[in-house]
N, C-alpha and C positions, 0 to 999 in steps of 0.2 A: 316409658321410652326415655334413655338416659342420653343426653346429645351432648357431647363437647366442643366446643368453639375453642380451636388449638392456638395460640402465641399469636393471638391480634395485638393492637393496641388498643386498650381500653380505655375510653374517653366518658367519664362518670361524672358531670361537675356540682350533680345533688348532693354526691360523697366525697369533691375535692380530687377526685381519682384521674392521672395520666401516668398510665404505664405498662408493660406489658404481663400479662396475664393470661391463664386459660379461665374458662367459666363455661361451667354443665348448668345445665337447663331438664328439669327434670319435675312433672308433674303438674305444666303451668308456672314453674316460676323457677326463677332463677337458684337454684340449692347449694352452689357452691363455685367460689371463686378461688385459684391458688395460684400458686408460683409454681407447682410443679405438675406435670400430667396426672387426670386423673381417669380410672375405669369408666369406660360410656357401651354404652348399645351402639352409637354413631361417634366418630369424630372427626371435624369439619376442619381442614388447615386453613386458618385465615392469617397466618404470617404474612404480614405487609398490609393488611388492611385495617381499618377500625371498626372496634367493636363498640356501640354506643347504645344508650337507648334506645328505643322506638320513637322515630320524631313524634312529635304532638303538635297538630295545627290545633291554635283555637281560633278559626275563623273559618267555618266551612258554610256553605248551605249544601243542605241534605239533599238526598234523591227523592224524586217524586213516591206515590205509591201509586201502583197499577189498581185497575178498578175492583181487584177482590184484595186489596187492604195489604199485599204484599209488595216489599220495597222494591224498585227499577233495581235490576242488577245486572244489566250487560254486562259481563264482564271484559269488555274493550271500551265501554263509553258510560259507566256509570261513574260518577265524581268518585267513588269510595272503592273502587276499581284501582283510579288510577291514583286516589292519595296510597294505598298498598306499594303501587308497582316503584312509585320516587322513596320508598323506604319511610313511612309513615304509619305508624301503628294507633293509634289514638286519634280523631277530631273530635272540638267541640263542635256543634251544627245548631242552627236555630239562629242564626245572627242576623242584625241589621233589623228587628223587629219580624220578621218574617217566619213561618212554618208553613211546613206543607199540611201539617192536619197538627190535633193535639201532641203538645211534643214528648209529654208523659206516656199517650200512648204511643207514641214513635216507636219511643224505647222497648218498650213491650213487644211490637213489631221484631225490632233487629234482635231480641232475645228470641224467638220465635222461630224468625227465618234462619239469623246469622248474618252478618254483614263482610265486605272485604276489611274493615275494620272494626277499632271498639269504636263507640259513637256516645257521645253525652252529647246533652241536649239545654239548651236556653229554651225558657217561654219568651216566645216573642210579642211585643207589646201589641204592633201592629195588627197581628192575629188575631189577639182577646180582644180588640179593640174591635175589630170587623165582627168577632163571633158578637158581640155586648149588641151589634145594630148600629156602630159608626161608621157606616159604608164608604162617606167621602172622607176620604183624608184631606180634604183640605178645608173640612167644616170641625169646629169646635165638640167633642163629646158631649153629652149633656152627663150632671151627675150623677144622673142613674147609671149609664154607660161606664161613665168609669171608673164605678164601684163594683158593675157588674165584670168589668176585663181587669180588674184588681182579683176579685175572687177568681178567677178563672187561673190567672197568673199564680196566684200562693196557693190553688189547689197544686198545680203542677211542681211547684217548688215544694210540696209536702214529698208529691211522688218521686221525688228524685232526681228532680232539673238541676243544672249546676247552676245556674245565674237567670238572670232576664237580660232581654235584650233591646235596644230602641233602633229603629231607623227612621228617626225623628227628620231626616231631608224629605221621603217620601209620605211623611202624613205631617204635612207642616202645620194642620189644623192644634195641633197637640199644644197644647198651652202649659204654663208654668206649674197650675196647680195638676194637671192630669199628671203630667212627670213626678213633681211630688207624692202625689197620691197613690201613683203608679210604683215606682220605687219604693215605696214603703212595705213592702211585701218581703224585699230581702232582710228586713230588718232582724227578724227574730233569730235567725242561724247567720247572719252576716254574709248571705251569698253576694255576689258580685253584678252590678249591672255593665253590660258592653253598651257601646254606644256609636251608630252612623249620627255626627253629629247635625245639626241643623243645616249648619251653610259651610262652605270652604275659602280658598283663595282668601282675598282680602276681609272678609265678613269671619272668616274661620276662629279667630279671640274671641268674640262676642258669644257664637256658639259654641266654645269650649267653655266658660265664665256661665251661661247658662245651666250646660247637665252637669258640671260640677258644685255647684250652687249647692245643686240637689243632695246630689251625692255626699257630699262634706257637713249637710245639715241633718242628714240622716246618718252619717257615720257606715259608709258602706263603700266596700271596694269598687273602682270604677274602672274601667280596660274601656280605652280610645282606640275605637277601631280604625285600621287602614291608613294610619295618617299622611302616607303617600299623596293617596288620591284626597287626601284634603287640606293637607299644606305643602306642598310638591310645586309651588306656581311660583317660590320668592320669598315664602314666611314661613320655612321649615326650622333656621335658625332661632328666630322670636318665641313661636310657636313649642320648641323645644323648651327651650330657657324659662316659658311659661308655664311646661308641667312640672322645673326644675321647683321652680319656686312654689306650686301645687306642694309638693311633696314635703319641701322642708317647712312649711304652714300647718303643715300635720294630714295633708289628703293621703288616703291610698289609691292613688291613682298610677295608670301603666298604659303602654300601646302597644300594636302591633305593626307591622308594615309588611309589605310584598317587593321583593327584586326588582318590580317592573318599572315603566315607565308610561304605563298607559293602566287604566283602568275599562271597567266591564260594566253595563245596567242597562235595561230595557230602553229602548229607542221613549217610549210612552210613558218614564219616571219625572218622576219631578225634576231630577238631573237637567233636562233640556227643556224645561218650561221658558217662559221669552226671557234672557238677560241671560243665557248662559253664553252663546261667542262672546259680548261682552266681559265678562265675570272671569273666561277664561283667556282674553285676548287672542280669539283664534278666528279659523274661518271654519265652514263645513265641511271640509277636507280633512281634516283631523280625525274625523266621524268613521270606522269601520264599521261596516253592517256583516254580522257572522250566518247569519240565517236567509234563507228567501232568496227570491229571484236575483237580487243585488251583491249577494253574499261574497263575501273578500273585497266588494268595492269600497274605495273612500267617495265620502256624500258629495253632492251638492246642495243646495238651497229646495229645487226641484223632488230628490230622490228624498231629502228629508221630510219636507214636508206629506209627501203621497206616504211611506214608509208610515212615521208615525201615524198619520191617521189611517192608514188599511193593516196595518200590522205592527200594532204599540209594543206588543210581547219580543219582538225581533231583538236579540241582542246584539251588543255595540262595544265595540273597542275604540273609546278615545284616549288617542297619541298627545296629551297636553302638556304631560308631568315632566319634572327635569330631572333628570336623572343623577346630577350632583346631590338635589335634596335629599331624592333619595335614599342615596349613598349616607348619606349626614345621619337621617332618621336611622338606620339599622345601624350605625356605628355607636347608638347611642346608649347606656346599660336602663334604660329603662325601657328599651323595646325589645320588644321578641318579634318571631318571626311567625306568621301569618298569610295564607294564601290567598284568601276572601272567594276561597274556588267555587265555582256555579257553572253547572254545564248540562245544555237540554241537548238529549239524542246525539251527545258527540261534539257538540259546538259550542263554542268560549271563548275565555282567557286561557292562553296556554298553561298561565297561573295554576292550574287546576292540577297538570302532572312533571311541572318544571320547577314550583318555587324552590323549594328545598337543596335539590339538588347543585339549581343556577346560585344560592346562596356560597356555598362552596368553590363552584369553578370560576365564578365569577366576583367575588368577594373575599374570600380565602386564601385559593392559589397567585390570584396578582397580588396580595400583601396587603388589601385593606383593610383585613380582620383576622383573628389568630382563630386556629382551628378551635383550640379548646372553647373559647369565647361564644365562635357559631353554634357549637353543640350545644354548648348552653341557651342560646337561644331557639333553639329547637327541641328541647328536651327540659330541664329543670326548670327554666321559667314560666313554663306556661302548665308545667305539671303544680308549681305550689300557687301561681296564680288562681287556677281552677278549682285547689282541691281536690286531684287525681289521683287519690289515694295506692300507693304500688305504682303508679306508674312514671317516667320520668326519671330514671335510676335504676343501678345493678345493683345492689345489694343482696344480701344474701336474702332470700323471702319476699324480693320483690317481684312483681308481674314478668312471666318470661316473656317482656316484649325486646325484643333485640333488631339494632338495624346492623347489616354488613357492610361496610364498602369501602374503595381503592379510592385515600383521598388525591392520587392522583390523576385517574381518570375519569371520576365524578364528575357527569354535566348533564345540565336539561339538552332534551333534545324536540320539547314540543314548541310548534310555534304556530301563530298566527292562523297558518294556511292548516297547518295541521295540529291541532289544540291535543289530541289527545298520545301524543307519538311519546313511549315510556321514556326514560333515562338511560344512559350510558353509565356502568360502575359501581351499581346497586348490588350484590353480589347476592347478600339471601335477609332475608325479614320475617320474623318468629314471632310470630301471636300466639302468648298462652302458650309458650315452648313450642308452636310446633311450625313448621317451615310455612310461609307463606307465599313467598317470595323466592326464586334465584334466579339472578342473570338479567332481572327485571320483568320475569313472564310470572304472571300470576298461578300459582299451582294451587291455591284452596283459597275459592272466594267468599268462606262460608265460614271462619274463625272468632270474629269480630263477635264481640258481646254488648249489651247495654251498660254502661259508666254510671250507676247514681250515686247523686252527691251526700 
């Protein structure tokens, strides 16, 4: 099947490329790029819109597995559902230390079934660290344990994990040498560790100087997750200027961030252990409950405390973040964009099927970012960050992942109340050359391959 994508504009920033273009798609992969028309089996007029890569979140967590080993795939409320329908070809998953099961065989899994996307996968620390018999995260490993979630970890990085991952706030047990010991597993191929750092707000230096410590004495890439929700309170500026200076010290370090201004985590995480109104200068009202009896309320003192103890798992949107920081973080060239999407049975961060999109209508078209700029942080940065081999780029022989869309009607359209509600302007989205996507409805939820690194 020969498909021609007719006189878009082509937005390429792994190849330096803005301009107008046709490009056929034939066999999985992008075959040929010209100036002038060429013969297809299909050809798609896309004058007036862009033609881009396939976005790439590298911050996803993955879907559950149903209980015969095969992946959750609603296709109206699975996360990989709706990173498809906002024009997203590629996540990494596995982050914030976390997996739903081994994430080596995840991958296995999504080669198997097929997923709405490709999916690469981080070993999560947290995970090997639970499978090793560290059950309390907030007790030290012994070092049998974290020899045993070391082995566990560079098994999976043998099989084809792209990086590891920590979510070092939620097992605050994790000491200095477990992190060292732990990271030393990317060492041999130089993969990448991401990282939920320790603490946020004003504590957030200390725990950046910590997992970079690591990271800078082992010689290995490090990707700072979400720094929205962890220097978004006041210290986004500082905060910056301090991976500025990371970087020119010789670190390869990098982050990501999300559009929003509220972040997402289990009512029952460490997040809300006692000192967070505090930490955060707020009250309980700040507090969204997305699930359960309470669901779309903002807390009280009362509802919070019943809440977490009858149902820790309930997820939570808090309204704390500022939205200027925000803004600061994603203007900045050593962030890329990042959804941090998690969604049980439909309920979330609308983050899950808005990021992307809202990057553009709301970062773009008001003028506080240049188009070509955003693509690139949706597409080449986080494709050479990862080592996503093919993908991230039109080239001739690259992965036919293609996103379609009108950048002037591009916008999220999920929110709060309704977390999973597709986009506006998505036009069509190509896995592997073949249509995934048009108009924002998903037409093949089953393209999506395993990513190893």
């Amino acid at each position: 099947m020969r498909t021609l994508l007719y006189g878009g504009r082509v937005i390429d920033p792994a190849n330096g490329v803005d301009g107008t273009l046709h490009l056929l798609l034939e066999d999985g992969k992008v075959a040929a790029v010209s100036a002038r028309p060429m013969p297809a089996d299909e050809t798609i007029d896309v004058r007036g819109k862009v033609v881009c890569p396939g976005f790439i979140d590298c911050h996803v967590h993955e879907d559950s597995l149903e209980k015969d080993g095969r992946l959750y795939a609603d296709p109206a409320r699975s996360v990989f559902s709706c990173m498809a329908r906002m024009g997203v070809t590629t996540v990494v998953a596995g982050n914030c230390g976390d997996n739903v099961c081994d994430p080596a065989d995840y991958l296995d899994a999504v080669d198997r079934q097929g997923a709405a996307v490709n999916v690469a996968m981080l070993a999560g620390h947290s995970f090997f660290r639970s499978q090793a018999g560290a059950i309390d995260p907030y007790a030290p490993a012994s070092p049998q344990q974290v020899a045993a979630a070391a082995q566990g970890m560079a098994r999976a990085l043998e099989r084809g994990c792209a990086g590891i991952s920590y979510g070092i706030r939620y097992a605050p047990g994790t000491t200095a040498r477990e992190l060292l010991d732990t990271a030393r597993v990317c060492v041999p191929a130089g993969k990448i560790a991401a990282c939920h750092l320790r603490d946020d707000a004003a504590a957030v230096f200390d725990a950046l100087d910590e997992f970079l410590s690591v990271t800078t004495a082992l010689g290995i890439p490090a990707q700072i997750s979400h720094i929205g929700s962890m220097a978004g309170f006041g210290q986004m500026e500082r905060f910056l200027d301090r991976i500025c200076l990371y970087r020119l010290q010789g670190a390869d370090v990098q982050c990501d961030c999300y559009p929003y201004s509220a972040f997402s985590t289990g009512l029952g995480s460490a997040t809300y252990d006692d000192g967070w109104l505090e930490r955060y200068g707020c009250g309980y009202d700040v507090l969204e409950l997305c699930e359960g009896a309470y669901k779309g309320q903002r807390c009280t003192e009362q509802i919070f405390r019943q809440v977490r103890r009858e149902f820790p798992d309930c997820r939570t949107v808090c309204h704390v973040m500022i939205p200027e920081q925000v803004a600061m973080a994603l203007a900045h060239p050593s962030v890329m964009l990042a959804s941090d999407a998690t969604m049980h049975l439909g309920q979330g961060h609308p983050r899950a099927a808005g990021t992307f999109p809202r990057l553009i209508a709301e970062y773009v078209r008001p003028g506080k970012m240049g188009l070509y700029d955003a693509v690139a942080k949706m597409t080449a940065m986080p494709s050479a960050r990862f080592r996503l081999a093919g993908k991230g780029r039109l080239n001739v022989g690259a992965d036919g992942d293609v996103t379609v869309f009108d950048p002037m009607t591009i916008r999220d359209r999920a929110t709060f109340d309704d977390p999973i509600a597709p986009p506006e302007g998505v036009a069509y989205v190509f896995i592997g050359g073949c249509m995934a996507v048009r108009d924002g409805s998903l037409l093949s939820p089953a393209l999506g391959r395993a990513v190893r690194v």
